[in-house]
C-alpha positions as a Markdown table, in Angstrom:
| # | Residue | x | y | z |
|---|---|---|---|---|
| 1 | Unk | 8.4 | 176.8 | 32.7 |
| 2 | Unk | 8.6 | 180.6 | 31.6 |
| 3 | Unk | 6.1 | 183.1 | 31.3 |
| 4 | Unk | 5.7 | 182.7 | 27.7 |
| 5 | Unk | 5.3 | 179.0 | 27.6 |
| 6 | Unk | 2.8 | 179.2 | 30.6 |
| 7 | Unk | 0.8 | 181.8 | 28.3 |
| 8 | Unk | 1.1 | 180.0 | 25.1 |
| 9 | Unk | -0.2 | 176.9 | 27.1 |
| 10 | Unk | -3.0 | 179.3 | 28.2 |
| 11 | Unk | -3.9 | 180.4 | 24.4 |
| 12 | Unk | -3.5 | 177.0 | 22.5 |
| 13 | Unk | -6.7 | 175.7 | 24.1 |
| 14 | Unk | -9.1 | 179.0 | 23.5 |
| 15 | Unk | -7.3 | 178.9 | 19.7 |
| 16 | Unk | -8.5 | 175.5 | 19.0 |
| 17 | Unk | -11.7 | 175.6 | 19.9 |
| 18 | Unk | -13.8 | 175.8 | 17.0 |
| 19 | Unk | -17.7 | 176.8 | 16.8 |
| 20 | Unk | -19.9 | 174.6 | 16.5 |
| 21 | Unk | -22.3 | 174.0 | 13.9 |
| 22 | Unk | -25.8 | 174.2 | 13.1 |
| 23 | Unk | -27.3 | 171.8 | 11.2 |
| 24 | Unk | -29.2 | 173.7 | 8.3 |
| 25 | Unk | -32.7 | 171.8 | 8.9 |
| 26 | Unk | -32.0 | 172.6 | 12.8 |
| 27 | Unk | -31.8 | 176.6 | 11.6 |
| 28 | Unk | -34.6 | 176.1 | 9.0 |
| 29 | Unk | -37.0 | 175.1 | 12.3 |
| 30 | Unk | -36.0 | 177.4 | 14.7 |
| 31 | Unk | -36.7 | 180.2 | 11.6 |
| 32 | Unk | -39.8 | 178.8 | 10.9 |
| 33 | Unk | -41.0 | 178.2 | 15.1 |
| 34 | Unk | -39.7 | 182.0 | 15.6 |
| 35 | Unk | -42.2 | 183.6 | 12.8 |
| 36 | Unk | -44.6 | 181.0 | 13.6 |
| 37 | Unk | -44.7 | 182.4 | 17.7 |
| 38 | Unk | -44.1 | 186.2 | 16.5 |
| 39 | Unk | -47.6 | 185.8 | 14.0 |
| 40 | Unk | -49.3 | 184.0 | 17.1 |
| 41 | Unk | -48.0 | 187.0 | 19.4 |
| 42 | Unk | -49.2 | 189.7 | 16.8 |
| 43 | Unk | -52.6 | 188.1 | 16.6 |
| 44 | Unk | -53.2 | 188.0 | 19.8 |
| 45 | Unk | -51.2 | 191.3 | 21.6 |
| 46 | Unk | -52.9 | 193.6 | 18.7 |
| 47 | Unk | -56.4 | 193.4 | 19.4 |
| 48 | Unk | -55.9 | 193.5 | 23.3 |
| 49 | Unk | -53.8 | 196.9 | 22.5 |
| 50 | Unk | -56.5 | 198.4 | 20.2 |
| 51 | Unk | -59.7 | 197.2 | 22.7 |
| 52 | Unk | -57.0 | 199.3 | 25.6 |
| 53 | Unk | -57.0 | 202.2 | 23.1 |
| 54 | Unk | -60.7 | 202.5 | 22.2 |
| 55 | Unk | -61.9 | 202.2 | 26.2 |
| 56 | Unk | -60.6 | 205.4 | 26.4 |
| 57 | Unk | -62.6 | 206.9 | 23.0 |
| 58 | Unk | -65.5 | 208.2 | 22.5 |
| 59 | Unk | -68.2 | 206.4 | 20.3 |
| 60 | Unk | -67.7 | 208.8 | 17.7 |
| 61 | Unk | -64.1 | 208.4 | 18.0 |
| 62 | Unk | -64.5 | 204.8 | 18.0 |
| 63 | Unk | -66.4 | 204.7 | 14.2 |
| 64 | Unk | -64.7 | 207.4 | 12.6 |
| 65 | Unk | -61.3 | 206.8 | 13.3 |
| 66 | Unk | -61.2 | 203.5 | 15.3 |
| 67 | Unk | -57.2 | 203.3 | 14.7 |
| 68 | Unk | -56.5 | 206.6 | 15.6 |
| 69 | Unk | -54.9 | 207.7 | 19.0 |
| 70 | Unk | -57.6 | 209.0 | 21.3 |
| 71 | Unk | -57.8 | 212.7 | 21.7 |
| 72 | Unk | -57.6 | 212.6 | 25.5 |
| 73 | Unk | -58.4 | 210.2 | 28.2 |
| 74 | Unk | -61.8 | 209.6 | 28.8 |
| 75 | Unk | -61.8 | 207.9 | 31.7 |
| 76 | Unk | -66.0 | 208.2 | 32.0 |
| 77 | Unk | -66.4 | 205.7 | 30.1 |
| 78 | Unk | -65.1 | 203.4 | 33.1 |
| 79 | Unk | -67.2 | 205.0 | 35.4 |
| 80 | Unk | -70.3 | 204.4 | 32.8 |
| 81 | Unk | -69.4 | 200.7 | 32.4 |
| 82 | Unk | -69.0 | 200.2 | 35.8 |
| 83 | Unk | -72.5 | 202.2 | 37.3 |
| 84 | Unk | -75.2 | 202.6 | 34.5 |
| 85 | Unk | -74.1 | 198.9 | 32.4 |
| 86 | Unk | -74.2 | 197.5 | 35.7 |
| 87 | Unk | -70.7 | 195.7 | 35.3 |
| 88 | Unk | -69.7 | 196.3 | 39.2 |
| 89 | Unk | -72.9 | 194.1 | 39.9 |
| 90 | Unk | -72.0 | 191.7 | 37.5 |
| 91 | Unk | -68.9 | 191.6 | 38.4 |
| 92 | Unk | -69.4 | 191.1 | 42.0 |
| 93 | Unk | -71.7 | 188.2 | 40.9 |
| 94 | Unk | -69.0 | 186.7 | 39.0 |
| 95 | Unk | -66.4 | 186.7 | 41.8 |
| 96 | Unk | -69.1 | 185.5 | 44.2 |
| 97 | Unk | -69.8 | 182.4 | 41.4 |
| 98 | Unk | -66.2 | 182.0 | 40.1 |
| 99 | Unk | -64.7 | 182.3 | 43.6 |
| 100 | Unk | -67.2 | 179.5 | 45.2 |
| 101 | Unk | -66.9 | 177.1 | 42.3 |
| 102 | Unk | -63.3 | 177.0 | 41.9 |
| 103 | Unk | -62.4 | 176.7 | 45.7 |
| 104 | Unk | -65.3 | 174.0 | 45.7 |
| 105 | Unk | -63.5 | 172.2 | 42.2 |
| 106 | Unk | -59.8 | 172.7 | 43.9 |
| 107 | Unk | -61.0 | 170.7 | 47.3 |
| 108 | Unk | -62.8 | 168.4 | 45.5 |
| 109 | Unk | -61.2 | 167.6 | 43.0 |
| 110 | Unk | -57.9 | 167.0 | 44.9 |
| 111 | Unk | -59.3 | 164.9 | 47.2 |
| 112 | Unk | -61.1 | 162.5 | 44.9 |
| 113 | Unk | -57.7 | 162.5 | 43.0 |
| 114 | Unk | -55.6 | 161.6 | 45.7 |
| 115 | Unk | -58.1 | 159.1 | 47.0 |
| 116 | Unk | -58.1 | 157.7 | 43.4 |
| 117 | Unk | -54.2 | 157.3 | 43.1 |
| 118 | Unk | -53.5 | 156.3 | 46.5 |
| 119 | Unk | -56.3 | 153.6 | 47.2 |
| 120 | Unk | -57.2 | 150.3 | 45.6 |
| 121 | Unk | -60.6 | 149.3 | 46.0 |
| 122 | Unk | -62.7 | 147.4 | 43.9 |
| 123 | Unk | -64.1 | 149.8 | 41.2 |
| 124 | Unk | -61.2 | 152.2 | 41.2 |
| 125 | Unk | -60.4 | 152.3 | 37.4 |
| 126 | Unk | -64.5 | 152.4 | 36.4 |
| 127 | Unk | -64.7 | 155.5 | 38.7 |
| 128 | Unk | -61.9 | 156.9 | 37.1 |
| 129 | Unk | -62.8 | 156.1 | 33.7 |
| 130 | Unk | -66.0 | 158.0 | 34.3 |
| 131 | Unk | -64.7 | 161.2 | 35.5 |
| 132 | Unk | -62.2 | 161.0 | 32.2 |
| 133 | Unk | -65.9 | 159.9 | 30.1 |
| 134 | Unk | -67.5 | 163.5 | 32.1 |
| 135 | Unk | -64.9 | 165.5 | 29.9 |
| 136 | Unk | -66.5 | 164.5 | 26.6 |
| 137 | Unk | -69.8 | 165.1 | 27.5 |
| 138 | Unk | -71.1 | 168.4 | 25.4 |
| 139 | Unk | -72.4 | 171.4 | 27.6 |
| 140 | Unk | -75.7 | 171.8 | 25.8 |
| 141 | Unk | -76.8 | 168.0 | 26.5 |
| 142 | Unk | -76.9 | 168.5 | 29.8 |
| 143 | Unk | -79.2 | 172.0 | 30.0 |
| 144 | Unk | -82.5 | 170.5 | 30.0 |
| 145 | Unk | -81.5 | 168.2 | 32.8 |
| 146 | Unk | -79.5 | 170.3 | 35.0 |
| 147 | Unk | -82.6 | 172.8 | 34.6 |
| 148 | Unk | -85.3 | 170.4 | 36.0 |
| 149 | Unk | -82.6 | 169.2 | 39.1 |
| 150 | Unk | -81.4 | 173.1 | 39.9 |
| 151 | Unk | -85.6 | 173.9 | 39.9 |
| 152 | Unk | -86.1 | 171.3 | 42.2 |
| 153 | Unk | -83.4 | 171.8 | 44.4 |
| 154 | Unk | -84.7 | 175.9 | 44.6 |
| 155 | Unk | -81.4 | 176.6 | 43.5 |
| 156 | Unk | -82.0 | 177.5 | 39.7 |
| 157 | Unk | -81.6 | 181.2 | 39.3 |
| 158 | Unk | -79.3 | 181.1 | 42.3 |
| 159 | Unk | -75.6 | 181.9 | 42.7 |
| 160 | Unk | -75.1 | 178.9 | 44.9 |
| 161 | Unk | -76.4 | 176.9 | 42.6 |
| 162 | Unk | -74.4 | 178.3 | 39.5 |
| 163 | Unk | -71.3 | 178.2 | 41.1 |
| 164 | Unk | -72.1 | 173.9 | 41.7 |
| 165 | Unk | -73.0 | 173.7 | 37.9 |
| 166 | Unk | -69.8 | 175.3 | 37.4 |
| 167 | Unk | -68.0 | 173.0 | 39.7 |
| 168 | Unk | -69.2 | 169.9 | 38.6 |
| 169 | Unk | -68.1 | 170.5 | 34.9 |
| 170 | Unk | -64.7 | 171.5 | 36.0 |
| 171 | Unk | -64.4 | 168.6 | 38.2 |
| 172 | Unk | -63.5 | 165.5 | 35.5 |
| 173 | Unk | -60.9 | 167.7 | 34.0 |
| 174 | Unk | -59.3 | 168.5 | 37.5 |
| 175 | Unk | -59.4 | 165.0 | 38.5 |
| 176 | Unk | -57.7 | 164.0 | 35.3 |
| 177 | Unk | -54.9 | 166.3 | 35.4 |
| 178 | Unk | -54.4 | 165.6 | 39.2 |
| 179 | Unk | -54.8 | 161.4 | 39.4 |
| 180 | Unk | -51.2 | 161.0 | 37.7 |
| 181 | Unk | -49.4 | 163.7 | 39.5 |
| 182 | Unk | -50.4 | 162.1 | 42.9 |
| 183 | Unk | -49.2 | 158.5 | 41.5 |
| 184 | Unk | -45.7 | 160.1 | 40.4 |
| 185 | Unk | -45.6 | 161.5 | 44.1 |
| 186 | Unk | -43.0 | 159.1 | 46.0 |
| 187 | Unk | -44.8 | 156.6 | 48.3 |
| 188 | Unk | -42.2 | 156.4 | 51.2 |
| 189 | Unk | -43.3 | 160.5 | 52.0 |
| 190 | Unk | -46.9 | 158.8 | 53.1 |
| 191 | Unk | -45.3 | 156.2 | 55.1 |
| 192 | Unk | -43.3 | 158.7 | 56.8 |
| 193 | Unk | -46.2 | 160.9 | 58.1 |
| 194 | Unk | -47.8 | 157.6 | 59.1 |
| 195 | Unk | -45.0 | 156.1 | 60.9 |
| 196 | Unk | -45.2 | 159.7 | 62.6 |
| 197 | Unk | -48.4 | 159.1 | 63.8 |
| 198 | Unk | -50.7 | 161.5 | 61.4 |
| 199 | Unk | -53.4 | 160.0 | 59.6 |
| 200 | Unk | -54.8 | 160.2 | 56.4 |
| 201 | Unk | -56.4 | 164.1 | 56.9 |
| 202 | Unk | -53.4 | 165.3 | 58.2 |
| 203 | Unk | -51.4 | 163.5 | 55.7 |
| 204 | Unk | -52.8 | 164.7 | 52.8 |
| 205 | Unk | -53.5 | 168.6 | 53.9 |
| 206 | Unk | -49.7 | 169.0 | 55.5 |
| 207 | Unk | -47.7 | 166.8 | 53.2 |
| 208 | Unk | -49.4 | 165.6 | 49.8 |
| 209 | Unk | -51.3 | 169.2 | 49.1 |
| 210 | Unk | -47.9 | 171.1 | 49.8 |
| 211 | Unk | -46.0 | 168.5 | 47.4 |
| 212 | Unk | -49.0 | 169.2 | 44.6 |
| 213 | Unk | -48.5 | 173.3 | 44.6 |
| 214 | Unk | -46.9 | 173.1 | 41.0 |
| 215 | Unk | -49.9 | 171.2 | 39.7 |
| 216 | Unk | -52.8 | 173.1 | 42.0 |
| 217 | Unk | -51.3 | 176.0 | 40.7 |
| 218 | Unk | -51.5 | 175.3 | 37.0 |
| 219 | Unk | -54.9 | 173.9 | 37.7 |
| 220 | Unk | -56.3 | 176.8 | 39.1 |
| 221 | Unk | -55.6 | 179.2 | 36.4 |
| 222 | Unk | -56.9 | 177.1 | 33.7 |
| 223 | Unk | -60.0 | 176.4 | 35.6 |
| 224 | Unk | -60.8 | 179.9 | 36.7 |
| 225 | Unk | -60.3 | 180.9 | 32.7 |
| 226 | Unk | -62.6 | 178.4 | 31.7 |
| 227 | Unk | -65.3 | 179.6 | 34.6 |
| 228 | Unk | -64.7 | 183.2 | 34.1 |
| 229 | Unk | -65.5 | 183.0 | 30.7 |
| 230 | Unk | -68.7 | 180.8 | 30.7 |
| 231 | Unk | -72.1 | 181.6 | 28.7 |
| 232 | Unk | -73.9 | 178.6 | 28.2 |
| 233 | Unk | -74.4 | 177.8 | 31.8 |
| 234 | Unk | -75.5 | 181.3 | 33.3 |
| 235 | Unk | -77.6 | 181.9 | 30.2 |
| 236 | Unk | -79.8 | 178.5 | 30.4 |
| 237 | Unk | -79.7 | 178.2 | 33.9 |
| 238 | Unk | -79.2 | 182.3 | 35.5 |
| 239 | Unk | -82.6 | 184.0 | 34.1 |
| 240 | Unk | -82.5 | 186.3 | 36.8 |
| 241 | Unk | -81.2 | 190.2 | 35.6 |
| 242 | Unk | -79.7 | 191.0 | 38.9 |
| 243 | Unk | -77.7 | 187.9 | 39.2 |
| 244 | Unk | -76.1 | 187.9 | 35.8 |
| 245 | Unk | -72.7 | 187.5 | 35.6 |
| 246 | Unk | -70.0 | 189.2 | 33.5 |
| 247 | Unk | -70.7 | 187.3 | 30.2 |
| 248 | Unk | -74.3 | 187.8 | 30.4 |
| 249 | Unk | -74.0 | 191.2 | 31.7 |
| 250 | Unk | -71.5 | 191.6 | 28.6 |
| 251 | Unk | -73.7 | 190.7 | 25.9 |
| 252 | Unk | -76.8 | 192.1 | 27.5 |
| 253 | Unk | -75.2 | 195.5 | 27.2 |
| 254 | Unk | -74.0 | 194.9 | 24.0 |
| 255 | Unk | -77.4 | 193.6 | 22.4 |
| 256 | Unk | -80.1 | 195.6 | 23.8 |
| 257 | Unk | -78.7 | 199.6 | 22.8 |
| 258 | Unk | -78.5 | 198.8 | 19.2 |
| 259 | Unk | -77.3 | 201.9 | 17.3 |
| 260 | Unk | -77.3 | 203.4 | 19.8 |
| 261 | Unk | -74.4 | 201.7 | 22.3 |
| 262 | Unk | -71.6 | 203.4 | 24.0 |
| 263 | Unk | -69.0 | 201.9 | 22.4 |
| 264 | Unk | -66.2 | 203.6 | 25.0 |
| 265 | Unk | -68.2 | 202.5 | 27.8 |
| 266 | Unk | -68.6 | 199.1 | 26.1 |
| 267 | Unk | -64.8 | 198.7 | 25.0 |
| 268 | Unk | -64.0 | 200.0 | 28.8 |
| 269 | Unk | -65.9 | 196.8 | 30.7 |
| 270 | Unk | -64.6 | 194.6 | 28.1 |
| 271 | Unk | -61.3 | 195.4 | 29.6 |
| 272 | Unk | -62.6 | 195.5 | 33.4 |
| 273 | Unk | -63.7 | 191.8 | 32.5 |
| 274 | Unk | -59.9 | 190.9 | 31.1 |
| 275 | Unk | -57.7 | 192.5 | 34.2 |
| 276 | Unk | -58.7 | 189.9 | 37.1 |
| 277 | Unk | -57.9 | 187.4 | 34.4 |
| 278 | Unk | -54.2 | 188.4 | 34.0 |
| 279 | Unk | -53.7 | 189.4 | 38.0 |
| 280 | Unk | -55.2 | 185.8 | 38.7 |
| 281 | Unk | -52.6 | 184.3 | 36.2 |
| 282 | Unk | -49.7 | 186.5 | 37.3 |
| 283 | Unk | -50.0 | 185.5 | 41.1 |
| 284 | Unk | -50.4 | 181.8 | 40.5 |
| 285 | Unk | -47.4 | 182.0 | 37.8 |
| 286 | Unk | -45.2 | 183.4 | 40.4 |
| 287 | Unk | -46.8 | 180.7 | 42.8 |
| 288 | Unk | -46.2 | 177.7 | 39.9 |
| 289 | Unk | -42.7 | 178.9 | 39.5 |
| 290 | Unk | -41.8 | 179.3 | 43.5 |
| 291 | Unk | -42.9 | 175.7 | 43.9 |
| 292 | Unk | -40.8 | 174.7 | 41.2 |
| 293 | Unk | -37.8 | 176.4 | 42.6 |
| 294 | Unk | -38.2 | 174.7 | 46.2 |
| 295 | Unk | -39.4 | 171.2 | 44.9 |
| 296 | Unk | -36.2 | 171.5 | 43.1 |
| 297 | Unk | -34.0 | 172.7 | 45.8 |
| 298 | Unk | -35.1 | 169.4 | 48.1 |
């Protein structure tokens, strides 16, 4: 075979390859799904971008020209939010709550999960059934309650005791989310650690939480967005001042200056409250995505 036949028999193949098509109501969705997620992203970057902007305004900056670039950088009004709002006690009261609560939800909830999936024992489906029935129970109907059993357990008005309220309303929704990953979770991994000698402790802290990363992950950052950003609960059952968390803290500054409110200072800890929010999703996202990776690789 000559050169030229060996590069015509190279070319004849790339020549009749032809492009595929796209069906017109494949290109209609894709259109419609692409201004649908740029209209989502718009609503929701915008405000974040302008409540960036205005923490670094003055109040008069903030009501005369509230779109407006800021003159300079007036980084006092982080300083203000932070010492004379209070938000660094409030904060530190909401990491102390937050912190407990989802550690306590993540243990437990895991745990009864796991025991739920793995076990048969009489009763098994009603108990599950009822932690599913737990997430359609409304907040509110439970304050008066939880009010009277917090008093007399001396834990109303306590951290401890928020950060259990917290936990035990988080708790159905982990257990639901958690139940059907540990049933998917291949049996023969268990009988391995037993046949290795390790018992039912070490089998589920060394092999079955390890294997459950991708899901503990997820479940971590939508339970500590859903704490972080609790009101009912801390209102009804947190009247002490000094233990107020962020969203009391938050609309306790915001309520009682009236007319005359710092709006930099205000815009400034609204901002302070966001951050641990993103950090806390950015390190579990890289955590969700390395478990992904290696569960993959095996």
């Amino acid at each position: 075979m000559t050169t030229s036949q060996v590069a015509r028999a190279a070319v004849l193949p790339r020549a009749g390859r032809t492009r595929r098509s796209v069906p017109t109501g494949e290109r209609v969705v894709g259109g419609v799904s692409q201004a649908v997620l740029i209209v989502c992203a718009v609503v929701v970057v915008l405000p974040f971008l302008w409540t960036i902007m205005s923490s670094f305004k003055t109040t008069n900056q903030v009501l005369n020209s509230p779109f407006s670039l800021p003159d300079r950088l007036h980084l006092e009004n982080y300083a203000n939010a932070w010492t004379q709002a209070g938000i660094g006690q409030f904060f530190a009261n909401t990491l102390v709550v937050v912190g407990g609560a989802l550690v306590l939800t993540m243990v437990m909830g895991s745990m009864c999960a796991y025991f739920l999936a793995r076990f048969r024992f009489f009763g098994n489906r009603a108990v599950y059934l009822l932690m599913v029935a737990g997430l359609t129970f409304p907040i509110f109907l439970a304050i008066v309650p939880l009010f009277f059993i917090l008093k007399g357990l001396g834990l109303l008005g306590t951290l401890p005791g928020l950060a259990i309220t917290y936990s035990a309303f988080a708790l159905p929704f982990t257990v639901f989310f958690m139940v059907p990953f540990f049933r998917a979770l291949p049996a023969s991994v268990t009988e391995a650690a037993s046949l290795d000698g390790a018992g039912e402790w070490r089998t589920f802290f060394q092999v079955m939480v390890p294997m459950a990363r991708p899901a503990i992950a997820t479940l971590s950052i939508l339970n500590f967005v859903g704490l972080w950003n609790q009101f009912l609960l801390p209102v009804a059952l947190n009247p002490d001042q000094r233990k107020y968390v962020l969203t009391q803290g938050m609309a306790a500054f915001a309520g009682t200056a009236g007319y005359s409110i710092d709006f930099g200072a205000l815009f400034a800890a609204v901002v302070m409250t966001i951050v641990p929010v993103l950090i806390v999703y950015l390190v579990f996202q890289r955590a969700l995505s390395g478990s992904v990776v290696i569960g993959a690789d095996k």
